[in-house]
C-alpha positions in Angstrom: -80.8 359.2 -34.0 -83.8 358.3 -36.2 -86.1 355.5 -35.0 -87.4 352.8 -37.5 -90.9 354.2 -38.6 -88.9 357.6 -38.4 -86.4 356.6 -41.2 -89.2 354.4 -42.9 -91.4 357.7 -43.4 -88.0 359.8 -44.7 -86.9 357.1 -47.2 -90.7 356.9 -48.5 -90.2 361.1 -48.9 -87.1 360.7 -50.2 -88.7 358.6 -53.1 -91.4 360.6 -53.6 -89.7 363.8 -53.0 -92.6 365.9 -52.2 -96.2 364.6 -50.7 -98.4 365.4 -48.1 -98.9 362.1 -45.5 -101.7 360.6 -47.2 -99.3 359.9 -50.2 -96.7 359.3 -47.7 -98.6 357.0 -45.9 -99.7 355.0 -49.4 -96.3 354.7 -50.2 -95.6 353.0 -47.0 -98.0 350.7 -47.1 -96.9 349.3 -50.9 -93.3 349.2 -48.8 -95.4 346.6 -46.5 -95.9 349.0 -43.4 -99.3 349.7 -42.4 -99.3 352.5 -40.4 -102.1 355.1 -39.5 -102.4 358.2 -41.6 -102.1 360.2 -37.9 -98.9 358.3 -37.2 -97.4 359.2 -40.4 -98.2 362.9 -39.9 -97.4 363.0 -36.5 -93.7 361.9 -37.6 -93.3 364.0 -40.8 -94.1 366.9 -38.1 -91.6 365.6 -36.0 -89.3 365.5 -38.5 -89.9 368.9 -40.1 -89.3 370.2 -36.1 -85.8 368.7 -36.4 -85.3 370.3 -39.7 -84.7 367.4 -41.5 -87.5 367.9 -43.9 -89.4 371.4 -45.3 -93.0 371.7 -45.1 -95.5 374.6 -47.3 -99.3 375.0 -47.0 -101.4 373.9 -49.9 -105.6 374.5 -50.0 -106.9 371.1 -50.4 -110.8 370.0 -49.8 -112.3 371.9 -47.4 -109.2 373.4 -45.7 -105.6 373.3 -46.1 -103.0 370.4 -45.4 -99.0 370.3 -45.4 -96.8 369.2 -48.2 -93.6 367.9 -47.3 -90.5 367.6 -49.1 -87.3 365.9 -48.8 -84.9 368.8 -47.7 -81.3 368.1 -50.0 -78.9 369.1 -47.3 -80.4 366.3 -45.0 -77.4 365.4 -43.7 -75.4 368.2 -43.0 -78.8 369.0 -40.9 -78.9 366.0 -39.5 -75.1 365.8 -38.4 -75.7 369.5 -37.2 -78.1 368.5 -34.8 -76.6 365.3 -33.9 -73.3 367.3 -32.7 -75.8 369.7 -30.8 -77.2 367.1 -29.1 -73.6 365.7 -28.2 -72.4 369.2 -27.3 -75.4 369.8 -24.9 -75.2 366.3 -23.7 -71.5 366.1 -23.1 -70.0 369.2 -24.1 -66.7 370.0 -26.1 -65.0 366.9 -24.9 -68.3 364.2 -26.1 -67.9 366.2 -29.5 -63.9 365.6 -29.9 -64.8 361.6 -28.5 -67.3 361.5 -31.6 -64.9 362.6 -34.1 -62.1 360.2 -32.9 -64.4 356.9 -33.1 -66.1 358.5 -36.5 -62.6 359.0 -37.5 -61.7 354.9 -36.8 -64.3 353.4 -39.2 -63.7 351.5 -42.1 -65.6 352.8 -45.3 -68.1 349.6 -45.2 -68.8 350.4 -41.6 -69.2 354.2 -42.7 -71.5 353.2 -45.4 -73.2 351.0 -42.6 -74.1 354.0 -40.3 -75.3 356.2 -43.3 -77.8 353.8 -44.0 -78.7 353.2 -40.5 -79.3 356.7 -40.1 -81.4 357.1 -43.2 -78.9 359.1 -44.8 -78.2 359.2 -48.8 
């Protein structure tokens, strides 16, 4: 699951659908979350490690920095790695308990846990 700031930093990157985390960052802030700029790129690296975003290489002042982009098949991704998680946790059994309750919610409550989890 996606912590606050986490889903915070992938909404702002799903707006701007590519930026490196300065203009992450800036977006944030208009939002009305201050954050620092090695915060914001610690997470987008986080993320990227997940696979939930893609990252290239760009030559910028001096060096080079990473832009990051809003990866389109987020959630199969995310879901993916969620059911890994359970599967390694749990095994077969946790994954077959997840369907079930998944398979008992209403659509608002679906809608609900989408947006909880950042997802479109």
């Amino acid at each position: 699951m996606l912590g606050a700031l986490e889903t915070k930093v992938l909404a702002s990157l799903r707006e701007l659908e590519e930026a490196p985390a300065r203009g992450v960052r800036a977006r944030l802030s208009e939002r009305g979350t201050r954050v620092a700029y090695t915060t914001v790129a610690t997470i987008l690296g986080r993320l990227w490690t997940k696979g939930l975003i893609r990252r290239r290489r760009e030559p910028c002042r001096g060096g080079e920095r990473f832009v990051y982009r809003y990866a389109p098949n987020l959630e199969h991704r995310y879901v993916s790695n969620l059911v890994k998680g359970v599967v390694r946790m749990f095994g077969p059994a946790g994954v077959v308990h997840l369907n079930e309750e998944l398979s008992k919610l209403q659509p608002s409550e679906a809608r609900e846990l989408r947006r909880r989890l950042g997802l479109p």
